[in-house]
Structure formats: structure tokens, C-alpha cells
C-alpha positions as CSV (number, residue, x, y, z in Angstrom):
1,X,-90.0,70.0,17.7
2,X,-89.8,69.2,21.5
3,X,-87.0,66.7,22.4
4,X,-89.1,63.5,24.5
5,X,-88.1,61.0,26.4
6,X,-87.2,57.5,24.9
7,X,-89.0,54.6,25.9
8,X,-86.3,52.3,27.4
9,X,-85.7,48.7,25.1
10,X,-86.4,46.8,28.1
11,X,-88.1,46.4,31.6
12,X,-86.8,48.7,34.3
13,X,-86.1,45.1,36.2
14,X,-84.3,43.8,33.0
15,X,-80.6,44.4,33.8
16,X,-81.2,42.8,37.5
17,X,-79.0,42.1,39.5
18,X,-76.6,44.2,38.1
19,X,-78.1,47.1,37.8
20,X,-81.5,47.4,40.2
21,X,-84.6,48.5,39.0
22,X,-85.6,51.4,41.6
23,X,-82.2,52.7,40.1
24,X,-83.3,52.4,36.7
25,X,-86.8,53.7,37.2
26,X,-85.9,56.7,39.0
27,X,-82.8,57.9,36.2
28,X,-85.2,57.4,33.8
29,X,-88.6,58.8,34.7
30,X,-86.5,61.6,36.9
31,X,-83.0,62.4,36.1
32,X,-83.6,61.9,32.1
33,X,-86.9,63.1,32.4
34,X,-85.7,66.2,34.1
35,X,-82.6,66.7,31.8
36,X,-85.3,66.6,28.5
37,X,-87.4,69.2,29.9
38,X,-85.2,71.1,31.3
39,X,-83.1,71.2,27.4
40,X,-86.9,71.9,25.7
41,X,-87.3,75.2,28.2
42,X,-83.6,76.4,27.4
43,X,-84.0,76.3,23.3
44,X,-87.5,77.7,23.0
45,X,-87.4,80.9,20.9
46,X,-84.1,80.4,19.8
47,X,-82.2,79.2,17.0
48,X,-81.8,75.9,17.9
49,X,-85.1,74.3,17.9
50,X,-85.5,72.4,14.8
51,X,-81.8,71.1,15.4
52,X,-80.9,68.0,16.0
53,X,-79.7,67.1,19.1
54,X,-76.1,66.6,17.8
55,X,-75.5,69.4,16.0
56,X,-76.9,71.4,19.1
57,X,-73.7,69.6,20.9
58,X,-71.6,70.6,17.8
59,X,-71.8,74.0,18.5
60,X,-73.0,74.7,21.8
61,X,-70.9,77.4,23.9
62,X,-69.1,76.1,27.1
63,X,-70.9,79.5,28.4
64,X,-74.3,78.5,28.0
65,X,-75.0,76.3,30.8
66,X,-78.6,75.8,30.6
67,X,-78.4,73.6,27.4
68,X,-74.7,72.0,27.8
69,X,-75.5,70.5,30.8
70,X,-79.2,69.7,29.8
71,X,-78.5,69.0,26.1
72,X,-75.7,66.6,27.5
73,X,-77.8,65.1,29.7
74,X,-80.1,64.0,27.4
75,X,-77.7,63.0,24.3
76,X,-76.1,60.9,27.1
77,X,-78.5,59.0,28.8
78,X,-80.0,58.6,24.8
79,X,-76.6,56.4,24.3
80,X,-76.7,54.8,27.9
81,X,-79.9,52.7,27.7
82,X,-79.5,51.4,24.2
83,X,-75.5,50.2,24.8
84,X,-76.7,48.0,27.9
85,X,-79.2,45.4,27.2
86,X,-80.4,42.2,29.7
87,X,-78.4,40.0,27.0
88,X,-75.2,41.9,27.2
89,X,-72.0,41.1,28.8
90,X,-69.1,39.2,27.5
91,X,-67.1,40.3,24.8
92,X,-67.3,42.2,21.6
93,X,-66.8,39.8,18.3
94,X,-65.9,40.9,14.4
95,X,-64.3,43.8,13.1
96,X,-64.9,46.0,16.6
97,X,-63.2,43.7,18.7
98,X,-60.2,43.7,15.8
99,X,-60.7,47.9,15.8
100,X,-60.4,47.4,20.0
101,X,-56.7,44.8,19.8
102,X,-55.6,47.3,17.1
103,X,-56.1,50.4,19.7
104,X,-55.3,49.0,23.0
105,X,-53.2,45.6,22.0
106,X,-56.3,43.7,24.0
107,X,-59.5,43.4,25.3
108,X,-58.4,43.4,28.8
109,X,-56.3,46.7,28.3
110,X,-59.7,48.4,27.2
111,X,-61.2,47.0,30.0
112,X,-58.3,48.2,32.3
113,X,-58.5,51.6,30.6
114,X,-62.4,52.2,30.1
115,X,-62.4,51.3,34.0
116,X,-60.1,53.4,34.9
117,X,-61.6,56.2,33.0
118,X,-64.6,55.8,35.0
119,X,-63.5,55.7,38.4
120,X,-60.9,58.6,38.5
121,X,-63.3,60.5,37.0
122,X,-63.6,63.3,40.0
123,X,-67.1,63.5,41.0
124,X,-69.9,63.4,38.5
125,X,-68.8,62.6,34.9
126,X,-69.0,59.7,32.5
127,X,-66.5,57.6,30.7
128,X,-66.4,57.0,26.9
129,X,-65.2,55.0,24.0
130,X,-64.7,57.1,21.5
131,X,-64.2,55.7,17.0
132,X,-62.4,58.4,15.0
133,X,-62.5,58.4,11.4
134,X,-60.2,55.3,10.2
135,X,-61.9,53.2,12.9
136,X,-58.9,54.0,15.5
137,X,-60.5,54.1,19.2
138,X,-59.9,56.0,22.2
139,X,-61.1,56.1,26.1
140,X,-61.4,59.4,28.1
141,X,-63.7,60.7,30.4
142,X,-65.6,63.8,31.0
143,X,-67.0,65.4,33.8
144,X,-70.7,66.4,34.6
145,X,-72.5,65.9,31.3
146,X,-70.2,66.8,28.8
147,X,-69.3,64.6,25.8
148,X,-66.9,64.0,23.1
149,X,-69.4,65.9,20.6
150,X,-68.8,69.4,22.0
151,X,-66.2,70.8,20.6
152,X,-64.4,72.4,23.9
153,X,-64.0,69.1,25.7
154,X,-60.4,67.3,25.4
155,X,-61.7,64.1,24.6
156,X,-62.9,63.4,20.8
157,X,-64.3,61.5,18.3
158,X,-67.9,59.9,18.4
159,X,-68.9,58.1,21.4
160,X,-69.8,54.6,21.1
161,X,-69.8,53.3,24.1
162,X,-71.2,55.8,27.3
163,X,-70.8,55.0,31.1
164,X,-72.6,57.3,33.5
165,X,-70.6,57.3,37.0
166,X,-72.9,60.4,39.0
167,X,-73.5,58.4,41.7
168,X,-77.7,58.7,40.8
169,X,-76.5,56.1,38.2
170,X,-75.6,53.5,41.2
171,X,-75.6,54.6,44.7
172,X,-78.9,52.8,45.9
173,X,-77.5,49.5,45.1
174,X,-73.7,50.2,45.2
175,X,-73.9,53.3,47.5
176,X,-70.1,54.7,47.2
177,X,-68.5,51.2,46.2
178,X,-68.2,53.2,42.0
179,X,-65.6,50.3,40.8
180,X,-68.0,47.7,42.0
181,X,-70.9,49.2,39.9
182,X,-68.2,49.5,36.8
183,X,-67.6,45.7,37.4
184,X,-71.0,45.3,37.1
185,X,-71.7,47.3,34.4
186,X,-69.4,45.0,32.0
187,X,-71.7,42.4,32.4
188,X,-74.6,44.5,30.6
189,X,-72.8,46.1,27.7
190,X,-75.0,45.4,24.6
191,X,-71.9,44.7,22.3
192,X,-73.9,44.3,19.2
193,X,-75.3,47.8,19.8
194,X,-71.5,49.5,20.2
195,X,-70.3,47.4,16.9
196,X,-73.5,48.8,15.0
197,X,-71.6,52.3,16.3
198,X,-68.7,51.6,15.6
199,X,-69.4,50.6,11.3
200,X,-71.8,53.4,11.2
201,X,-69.0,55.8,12.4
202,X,-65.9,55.1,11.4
């Protein structure tokens, strides 16, 4: 079974004007697009073609380029879309916004901390909230497109919460002005998406 390309919850224009819609259009239809055919040519023939996409990331070698970077690619930007949404912003309510004051003492000091994860991230990379089993939560970052899945990368537990900071995610609108983006980005988190995440892996 070929991996395909998710239809997006909402209009390219939908997140306006925080995130533009040339932006959106072109990571979809291109960068995603390019990152689920590009996963489909590495596993053909192989073993790992009737796997899911998360236990491909499971067990996927730090050697084999083709479908890290592709598989990661696709996992992520899957996890992108749906935890933005044109109704998002504000703040998380209910027992993730408890699990969130338990693990950084605030909302704010996730903020500061997700933030910060996002824009020291050197070069391309993404930043991630992270629920280990027992509902504690964690922030970290990792570069290019791995994720907290694969088992070789220093940051762990399931992601929740994905932001993409390759500059394809923002430089048309925010061109190298990445903290300005991040701002932005706040203002589109779909909340209730990360908190359905969050109860279903904890």
C-alpha cells in the first residue's frame, strides 16, 4: 500500500494572515508531495511496505537516508496540518493544560521553551512537544526531518505538537525573520487536536 498525500482540513487561505497561502500551497502540493513519493520509491520491494508509517520510524536505520529523511518528512508534515487549524490560537484547556503547569510550572514557560526550541534549531529542523507514558511532557528539537519516533534521535516520547522551522515553511511571508513566524504560529495551534494527543498517548 502506497503512502498518499492527505487532503489538508482546511483551505490553503484558511490560516491567513498568519500563515499565507502561496506558503501553504506550495509545502503541500510540493514539499509533502515530494517527501510521499519520494518515501513510496525508497520502500518498494522491501520489507517495509505494508508497515505503517510509525513503525517504519520505529526501526528505521540512521544509515538509510532515503526513507529517514523521506519517511520523516511525511510522518511530519501528517502531524503539522492537523495541529494548526483557522480556529486555533489561544490556550490549551482541561487535563493538557494541567499535564503542561505540571511539566513546565506554566503556560508561558512552554511557550518560552517550545520557542526557543524552534529558533536555535541550526538550520532546517523542527521543534516538538513530546507526552511520555504517565502524561509527563517534554520540548526538544530535531534537525532536518527527524522525529522523536526514531529511536537514534535524543529527543523522545510521542510527538504531540510539531513545528516545522526549514525556512520552505515561512520564508515567503517571513523571509529570515524565523521567531516572527514562531509568534505567528501560536496563534494557529489547533489545541483541541494536541489534547486529543495527548489522552490518546499518555
Amino acid at each position: 500500500m502506497a503512502f498518499e498525500l492527505p487532503k489538508l482540513p482546511y483551505a490553503y487561505d484558511a490560516l491567513e494572515p498568519h500563515i499565507d497561502a502561496r506558503t501553504m500551497e506550495i509545502h503541500h502540493t510540493k514539499h509533502h508531495q515530494g517527501y510521499t513519493n519520494k518515501l513510496n520509491a525508497a520502500i518498494a520491494g522491501t520489507d517495509l511496505e505494508n508497515k505503517t508509517i510509525e513503525e517504519i520510524l520505529n526501526t528505521v536505520e540512521p544509515s538509510n537516508a532515503a526513507v529517514r529523511n523521506n519517511g520523516g518528512g511525511y510522518y511530519n508534515h501528517n502531524l503539522y496540518w492537523v495541529v494548526m487549524s483557522p480556529n486555533g490560537g489561544g490556550e490549551p484547556t482541561g487535563e493538557l493544560a494541567e499535564a503542561i503547569n505540571d511539566s513546565f510550572g506554566s503556560f508561558e514557560e512552554f511557550k518560552n521553551q517550545f520557542s526557543n526550541a524552534g529558533a536555535t534549531q541550526f538550520g532546517s529542523g523542527w521543534a516538538w512537544l513530546c507526552v511520555h507514558k504517565g502524561g509527563k511532557l517534554e520540548v526538544c528539537s530535531t534537525p532536518n526531518q527527524d522525529n522523536p519516533l526514531m529511536s537514534f534521535v535524543d529527543c523522545s516520547g510521542f510527538p504531540i505538537l510539531g513545528m516545522d522551522v526549514w525556512e520552505h515553511a515561512y520564508y515567503l511571508k517571513y523571509q529570515n525573520k524565523r521567531p516572527d513566524y514562531i509568534n505567528a504560529f501560536f496563534n494557529v495551534v489547533n489545541w483541541d487536536k494536541v489534547a486529543e494527543l495527548y489522552a490518546a498517548n499518555k
